[in-house]
C-alpha positions in Angstrom: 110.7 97.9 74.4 113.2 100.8 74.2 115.9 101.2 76.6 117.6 99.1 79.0 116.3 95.6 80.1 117.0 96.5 83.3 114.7 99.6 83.5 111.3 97.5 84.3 113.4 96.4 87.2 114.7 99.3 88.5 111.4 100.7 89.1 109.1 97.9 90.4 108.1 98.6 93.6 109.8 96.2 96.3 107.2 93.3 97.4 107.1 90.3 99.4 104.8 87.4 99.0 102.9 89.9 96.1 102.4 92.8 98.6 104.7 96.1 99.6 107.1 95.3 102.5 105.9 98.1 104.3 102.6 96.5 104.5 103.8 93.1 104.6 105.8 93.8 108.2 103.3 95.8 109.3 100.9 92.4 108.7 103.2 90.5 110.0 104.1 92.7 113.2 100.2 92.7 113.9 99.4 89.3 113.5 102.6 88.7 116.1 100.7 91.2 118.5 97.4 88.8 118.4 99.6 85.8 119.2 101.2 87.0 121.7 98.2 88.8 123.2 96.0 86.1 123.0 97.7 83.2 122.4 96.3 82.0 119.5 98.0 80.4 116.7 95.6 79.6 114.5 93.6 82.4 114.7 96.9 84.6 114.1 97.6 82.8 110.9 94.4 82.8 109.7 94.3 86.4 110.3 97.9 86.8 108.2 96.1 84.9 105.4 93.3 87.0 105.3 94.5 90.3 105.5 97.2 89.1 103.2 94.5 87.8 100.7 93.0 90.8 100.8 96.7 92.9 100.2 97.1 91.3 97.0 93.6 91.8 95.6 94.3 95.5 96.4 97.7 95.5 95.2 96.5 93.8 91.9 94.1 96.6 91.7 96.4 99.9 92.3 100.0 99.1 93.7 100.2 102.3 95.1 97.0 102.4 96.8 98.2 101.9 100.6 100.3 104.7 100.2 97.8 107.2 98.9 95.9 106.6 101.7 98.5 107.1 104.5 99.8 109.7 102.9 96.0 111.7 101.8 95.0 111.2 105.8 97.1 114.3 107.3 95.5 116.7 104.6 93.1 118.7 105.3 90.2 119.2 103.4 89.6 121.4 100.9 86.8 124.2 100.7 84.4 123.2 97.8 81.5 126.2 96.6 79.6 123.4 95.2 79.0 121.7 98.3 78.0 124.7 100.4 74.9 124.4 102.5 73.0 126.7 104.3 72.8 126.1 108.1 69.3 127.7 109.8 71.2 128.5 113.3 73.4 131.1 111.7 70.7 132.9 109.7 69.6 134.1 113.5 
């Protein structure tokens, strides 16, 4: 390794419990909504350990996947040649 042994560090992404904090609170927070909607202990955990289960897999996968997807959502789609199809009502 060249460098510093502090730049694998410095660059990790910041996780809790194996998943991004961002989407660990916002687990968290939502599983707190469904307990305090409905009451249900159980069925708010076992929802946290599901969802978190599921977090980690993904995060295993591509760390930064979450955030591509929030961030790919306000963009708007790009026109594509390829994928043009002639529509009948327009021909007239």
């Amino acid at each position: 390794m060249s460098g510093h042994q502090t730049y694998r560090s410095l660059n990790r992404p910041l996780e809790i419990l194996g998943v991004e904090r961002k989407l660990f609170f916002c687990l968290l927070l939502g599983c707190f909504l469904i307990f305090y909607i409905f009451e249900a202990f159980r069925g708010a955990l076992g929802l946290f350990v599901l969802l978190m289960l599921v977090a980690r897999t993904v995060n295993a996968v591509e760390p930064r996947l979450f955030t591509i997807i929030v961030k790919m959502n306000g963009r708007p789609t790009r026109f594509d040649p390829a994928k043009w199809v002639q529509e009948d009502h327009l021909l007239g």
